[in-house]
C-alpha positions in Angstrom: 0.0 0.0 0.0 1.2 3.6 -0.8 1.0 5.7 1.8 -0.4 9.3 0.8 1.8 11.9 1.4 1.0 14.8 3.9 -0.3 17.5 1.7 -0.4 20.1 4.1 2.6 19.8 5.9 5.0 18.6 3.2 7.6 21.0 2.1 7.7 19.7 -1.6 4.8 19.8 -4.4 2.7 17.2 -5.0 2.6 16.4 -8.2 -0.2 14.8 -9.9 0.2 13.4 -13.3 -3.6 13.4 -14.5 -4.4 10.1 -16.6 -7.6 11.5 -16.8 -9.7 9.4 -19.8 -6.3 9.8 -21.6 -6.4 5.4 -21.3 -9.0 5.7 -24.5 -11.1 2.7 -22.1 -7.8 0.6 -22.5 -6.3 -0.7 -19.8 -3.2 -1.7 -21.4 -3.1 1.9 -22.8 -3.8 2.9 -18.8 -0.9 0.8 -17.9 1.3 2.0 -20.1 0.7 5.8 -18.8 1.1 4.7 -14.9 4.9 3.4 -16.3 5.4 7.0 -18.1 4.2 8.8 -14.5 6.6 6.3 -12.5 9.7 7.2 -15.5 8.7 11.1 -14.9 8.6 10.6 -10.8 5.2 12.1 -9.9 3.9 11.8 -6.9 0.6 10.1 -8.3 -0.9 8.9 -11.4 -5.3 10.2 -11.5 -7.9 9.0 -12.9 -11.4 9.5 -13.4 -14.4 7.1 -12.4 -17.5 6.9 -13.9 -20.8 5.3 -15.2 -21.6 7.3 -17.9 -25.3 6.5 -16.9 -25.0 8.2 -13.9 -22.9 10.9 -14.8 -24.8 12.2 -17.9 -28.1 12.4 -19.6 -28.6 10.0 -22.7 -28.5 13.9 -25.1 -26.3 15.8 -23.0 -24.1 17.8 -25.6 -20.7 17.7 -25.8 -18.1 20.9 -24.7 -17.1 23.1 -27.8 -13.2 21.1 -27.3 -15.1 17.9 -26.8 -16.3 18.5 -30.1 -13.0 19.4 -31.8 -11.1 16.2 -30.8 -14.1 13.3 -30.7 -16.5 11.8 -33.0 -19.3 10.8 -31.0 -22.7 12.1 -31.8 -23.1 13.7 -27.8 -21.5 13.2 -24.1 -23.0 9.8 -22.9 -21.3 8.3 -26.3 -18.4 9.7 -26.0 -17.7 9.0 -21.8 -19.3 5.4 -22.6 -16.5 4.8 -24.6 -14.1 5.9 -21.8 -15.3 3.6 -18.6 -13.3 1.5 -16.5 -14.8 -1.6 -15.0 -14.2 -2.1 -11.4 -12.3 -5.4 -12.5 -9.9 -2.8 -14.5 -9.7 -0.3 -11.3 -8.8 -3.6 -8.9 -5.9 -4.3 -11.9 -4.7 -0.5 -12.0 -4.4 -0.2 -8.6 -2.6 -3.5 -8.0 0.1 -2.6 -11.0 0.7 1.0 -9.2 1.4 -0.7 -6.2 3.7 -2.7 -7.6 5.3 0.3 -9.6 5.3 2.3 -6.1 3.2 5.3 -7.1 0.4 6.4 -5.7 -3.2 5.5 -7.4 -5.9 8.5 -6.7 -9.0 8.8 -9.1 -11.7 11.9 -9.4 -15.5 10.0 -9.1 -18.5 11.3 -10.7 -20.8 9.7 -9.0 -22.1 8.3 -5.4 -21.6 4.8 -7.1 -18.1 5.8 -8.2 -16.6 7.4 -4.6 -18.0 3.8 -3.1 -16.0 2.1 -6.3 -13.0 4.5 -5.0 -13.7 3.6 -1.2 -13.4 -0.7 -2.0 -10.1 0.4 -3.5 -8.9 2.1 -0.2 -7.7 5.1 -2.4 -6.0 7.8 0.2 -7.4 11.0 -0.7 -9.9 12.4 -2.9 -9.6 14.8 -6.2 -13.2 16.4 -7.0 -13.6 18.3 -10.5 -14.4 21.7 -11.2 -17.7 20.3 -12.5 -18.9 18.9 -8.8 -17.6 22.0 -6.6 -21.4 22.8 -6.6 -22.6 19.6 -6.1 -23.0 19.7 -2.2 -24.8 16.6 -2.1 -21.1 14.7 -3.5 -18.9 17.1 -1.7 -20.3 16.0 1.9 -21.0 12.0 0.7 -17.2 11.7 0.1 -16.4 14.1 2.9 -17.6 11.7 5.7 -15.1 9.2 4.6 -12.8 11.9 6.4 -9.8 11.9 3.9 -7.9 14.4 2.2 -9.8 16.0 -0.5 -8.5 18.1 -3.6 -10.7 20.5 -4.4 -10.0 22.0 -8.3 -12.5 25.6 -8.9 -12.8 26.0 -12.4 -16.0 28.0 -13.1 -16.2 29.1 -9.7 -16.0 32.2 -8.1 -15.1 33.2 -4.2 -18.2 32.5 -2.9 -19.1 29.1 -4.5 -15.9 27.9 -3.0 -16.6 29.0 0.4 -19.9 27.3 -0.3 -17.9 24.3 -0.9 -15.7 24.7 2.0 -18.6 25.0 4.1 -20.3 22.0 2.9 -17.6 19.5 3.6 -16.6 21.3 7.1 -20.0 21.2 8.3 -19.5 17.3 8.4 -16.3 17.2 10.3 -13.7 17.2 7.6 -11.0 19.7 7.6 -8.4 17.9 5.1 -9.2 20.2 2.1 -6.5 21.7 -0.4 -7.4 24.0 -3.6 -6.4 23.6 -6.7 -6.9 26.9 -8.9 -8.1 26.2 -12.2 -9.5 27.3 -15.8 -12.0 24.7 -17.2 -10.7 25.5 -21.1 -9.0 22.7 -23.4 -6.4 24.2 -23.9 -6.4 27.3 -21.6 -4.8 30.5 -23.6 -2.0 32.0 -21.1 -4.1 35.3 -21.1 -6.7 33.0 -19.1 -4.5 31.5 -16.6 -5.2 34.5 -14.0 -2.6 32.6 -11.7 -2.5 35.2 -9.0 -6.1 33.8 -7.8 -4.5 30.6 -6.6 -2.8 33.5 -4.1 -6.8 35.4 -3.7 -7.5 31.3 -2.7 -4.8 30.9 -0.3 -5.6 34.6 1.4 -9.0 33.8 1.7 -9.4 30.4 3.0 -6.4 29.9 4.4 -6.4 26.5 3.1 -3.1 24.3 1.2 -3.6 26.2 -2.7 -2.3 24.4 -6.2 -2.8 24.1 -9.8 -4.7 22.4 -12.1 -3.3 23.5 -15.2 -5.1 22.9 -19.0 -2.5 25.5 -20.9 -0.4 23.9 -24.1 3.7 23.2 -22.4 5.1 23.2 -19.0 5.7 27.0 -18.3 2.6 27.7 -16.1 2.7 24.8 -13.6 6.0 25.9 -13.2 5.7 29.4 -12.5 2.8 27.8 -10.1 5.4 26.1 -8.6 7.7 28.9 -7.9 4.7 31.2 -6.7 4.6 28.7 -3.7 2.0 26.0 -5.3 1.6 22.6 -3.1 -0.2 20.9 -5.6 -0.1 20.5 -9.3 -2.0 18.7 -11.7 -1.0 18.2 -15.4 -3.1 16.0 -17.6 -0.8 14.0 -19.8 -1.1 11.1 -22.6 1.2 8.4 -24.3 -0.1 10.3 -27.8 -1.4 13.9 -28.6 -2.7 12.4 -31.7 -5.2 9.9 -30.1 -8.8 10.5 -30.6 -10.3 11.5 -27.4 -11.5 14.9 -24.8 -8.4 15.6 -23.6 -5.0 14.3 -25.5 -4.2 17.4 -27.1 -4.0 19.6 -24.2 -2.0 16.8 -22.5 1.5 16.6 -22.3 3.7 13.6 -23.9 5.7 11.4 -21.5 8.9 13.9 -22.0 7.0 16.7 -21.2 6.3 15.6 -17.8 9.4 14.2 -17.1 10.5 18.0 -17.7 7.9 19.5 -16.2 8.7 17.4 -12.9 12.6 17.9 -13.1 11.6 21.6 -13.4 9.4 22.0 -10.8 11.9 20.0 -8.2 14.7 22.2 -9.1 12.7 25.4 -8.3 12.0 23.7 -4.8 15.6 23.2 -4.7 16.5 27.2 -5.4 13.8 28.2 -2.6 16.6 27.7 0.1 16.0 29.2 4.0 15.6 32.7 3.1 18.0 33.8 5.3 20.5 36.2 3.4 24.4 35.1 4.5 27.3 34.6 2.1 26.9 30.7 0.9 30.1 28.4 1.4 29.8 28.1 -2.8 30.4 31.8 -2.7 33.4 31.7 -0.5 36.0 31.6 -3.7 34.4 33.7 -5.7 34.1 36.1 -2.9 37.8 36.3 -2.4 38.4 36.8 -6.3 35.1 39.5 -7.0 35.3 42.0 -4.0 38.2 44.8 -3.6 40.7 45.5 -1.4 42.2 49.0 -0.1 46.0 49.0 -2.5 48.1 52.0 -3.0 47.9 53.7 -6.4 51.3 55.0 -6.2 54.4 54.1 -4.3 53.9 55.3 -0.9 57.0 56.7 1.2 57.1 55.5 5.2 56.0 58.6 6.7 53.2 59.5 4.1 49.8 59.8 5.3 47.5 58.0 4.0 44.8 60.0 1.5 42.2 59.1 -1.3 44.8 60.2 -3.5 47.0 57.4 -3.1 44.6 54.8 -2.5 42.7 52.8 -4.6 40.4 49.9 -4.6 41.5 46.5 -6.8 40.8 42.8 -6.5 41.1 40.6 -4.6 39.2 41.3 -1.4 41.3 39.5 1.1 42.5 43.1 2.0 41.0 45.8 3.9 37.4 46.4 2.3 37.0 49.6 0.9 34.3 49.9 3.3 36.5 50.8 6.0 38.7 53.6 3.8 37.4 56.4 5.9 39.0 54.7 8.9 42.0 53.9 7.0 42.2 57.9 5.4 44.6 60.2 7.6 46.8 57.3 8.7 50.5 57.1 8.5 52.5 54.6 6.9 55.4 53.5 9.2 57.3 51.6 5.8 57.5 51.9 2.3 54.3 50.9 0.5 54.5 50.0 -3.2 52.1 50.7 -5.7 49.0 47.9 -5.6 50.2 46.7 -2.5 47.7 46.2 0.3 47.0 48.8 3.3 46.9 47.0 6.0 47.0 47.5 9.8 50.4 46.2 9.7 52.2 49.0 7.4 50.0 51.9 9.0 49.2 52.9 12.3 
């Protein structure tokens, strides 16, 4: 069993590699993307559960990008298509065990979270679709695990609404994930600075769901301080289905992770000192107090036979007031040091 990592407390992202439908209803396609999340070192690999009968009604159109990138005639036909059996989630879960990554899905449905719930999954991603659907939002919140919250569509008060909904039943494990419901999102659309209005206003974990084309968003997500990101990707941008052409390919991700884990690395302690890497080059950059001319023993020291030159393992020139009006006691030649030892 994989145990979920602490969301709230962890210092790194957690980074969601979102399978999504991307499987085409094929679970040797769906196993193939859980070995491109484990090469790329995500976090966890999501799905989405479904009965296309309870999720949709039989002439429920399909969303303008739905309609760009499949050929069914409406929504039930096309999400029919993309079901998993419960015999298929039982084999996912089992080969992401063995892969040691994390198996999460997003349900749908009531029939779907207690699907989710035989599977002993550890925490709970809701779509942007069900942050109004209260009646979801507190059946999975009394199984009192972590849930992801994504808030496309939504404004403030919907997702205090939200908040308040799954609160009101005792459950206080809730991140954000900030979010544009668009396939793909166009950069002007991102508006990442509300995943800070989230984080300000509900005082709750924030990430990012991101839907833009390439890996520069979640990124910049990342280095704004996001605890969470979600990235749909596929084995094939070409594949019929919803969502494979605002997915990234296998090297994408891997990039997109690598990225991501080096910005965590740069983010450091804060607190402003000289680093031991800096040492050397400290030494070599900054300036020492040298004379500009040859200085007779007697001389008194003056900015006019001074000067500042590297290296700085001299007197700093930020002490050449306390070094002006001094008197040599030897011989000082031109660019060597002043130093307490030839002045006094």
């Amino acid at each position: 069993m994989i145990k979920a990592k602490t969301l709230v407390d962890e210092s790194s992202c957690f980074v969601i590699a979102e399978a999504g439908v991307n499987h085409n209803g094929d679970i040797n396609i769906a196993k193939k993307l859980v070995d491109a999340a484990c090469e790329a070192r995500v976090d966890a690999i999501k799905f989405q559960t479904f009965k296309a009968k309870s999720l949709v009604t039989k002439n429920a159109p399909k969303a303008e990008y739905q309609k760009k990138t499949t050929e069914s005639v409406n929504q039930y036909e096309m999400l029919k298509k993309l079901e998993l059996s419960y015999e298929e989630h039982v084999i996912l879960k089992k080969y992401c065990n063995e892969k040691h990554i994390m198996f999460i899905s997003t349900p749908f449905d009531f029939e779907s979270v207690d699907l989710l719930e035989k599977l002993n999954i550890p925490l709970y991603k809701i779509s942007s679709g069900d942050l109004t659907n209260i009646p979801l939002l507190k059946y999975i919140a009394k199984l009192n695990k972590h849930m992801i919250i994504s808030t496309g569509m939504a404004n403030l008060g919907e997702v205090e609404d939200a908040i308040k909904a799954i609160k009101e039943v005792g459950n206080n494990k809730i991140s954000l994930l900030h979010c544009t419901s668009n396939y793909p999102t166009n950069y002007e659309d991102v508006n990442l600075n509300a995943m800070i209005t989230l984080e300000n206003a509900f005082k709750l974990p924030v990430g990012y769901s991101d839907h833009t084309v390439g890996i520069e968003v979640p990124i910049a997500a990342a280095a704004l301080g996001a605890k969470i990101i979600e990235k749909h990707f596929t084995l094939d941008k070409t594949m019929e289905g919803p969502d494979h052409t605002a997915s990234l390919n296998p090297e994408e991700l891997k990039q997109m992770v690598t990225s991501i884990r080096n910005i965590e690395s740069a983010f450091g302690d804060g607190i402003k000192i000289c680093n031991v890497s800096e040492q050397n080059t400290r030494e070599i950059a900054r300036k020492s107090i040298v004379a500009s001319v040859n200085i007779k023993k007697g001389e008194t020291i003056s900015f006019s036979n001074i000067t500042f030159k590297r290296p700085g393992n001299g007197i700093s020139p930020q002490f050449a007031d306390d070094i002006v009006g001094k008197i040599a006691i030897e011989d000082i030649n031109v660019d060597d040091f002043i130093n307490f030892s030839n002045i006094k």
